[in-house]
N, C-alpha and C positions, 0 to 999 in steps of 0.2 A: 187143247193138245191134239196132236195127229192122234195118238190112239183112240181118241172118244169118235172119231168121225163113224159115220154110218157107213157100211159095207158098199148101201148102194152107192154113196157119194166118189168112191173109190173106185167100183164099176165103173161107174161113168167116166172118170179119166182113163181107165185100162182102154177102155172104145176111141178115145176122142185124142188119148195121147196127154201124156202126163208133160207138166212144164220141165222145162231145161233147170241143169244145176243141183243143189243140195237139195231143194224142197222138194223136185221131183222123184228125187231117188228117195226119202222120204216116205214118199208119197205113196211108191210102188214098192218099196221094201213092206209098208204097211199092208198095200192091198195082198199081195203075197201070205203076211204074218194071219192075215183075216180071213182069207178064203183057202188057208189052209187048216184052220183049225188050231192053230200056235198061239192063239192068245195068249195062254197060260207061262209062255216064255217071260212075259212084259212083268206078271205082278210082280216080282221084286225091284225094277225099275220104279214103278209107279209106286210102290211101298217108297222105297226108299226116297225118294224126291214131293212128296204127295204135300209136305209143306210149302212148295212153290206155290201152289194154287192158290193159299189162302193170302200173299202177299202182293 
């Protein structure tokens, strides 16, 4: 899942330019959510969906 990514992974595309389309905005809405300290937004998303993982 994009939320599990490492902060630095993220860093590194803010430098280098994140990809075009949906995964990039993705991508940079996360880096955003992470290097602001908003994680805490996501647990009920991740609560509520947390069964996808195991299939």
């Amino acid at each position: 899942f994009i939320t599990d990514l490492p902060v630095t992974y993220l860093e590194w595309f803010q430098r280098k330019g994140f990809p075009s389309g949906i995964l990039g905005q993705q991508l940079s809405t996360m880096f955003e959510i992470k290097t602001n300290g908003l994680e805490d937004i996501l647990d009920p998303i991740k609560k509520k969906y947390q069964w996808n993982r195991l299939q």
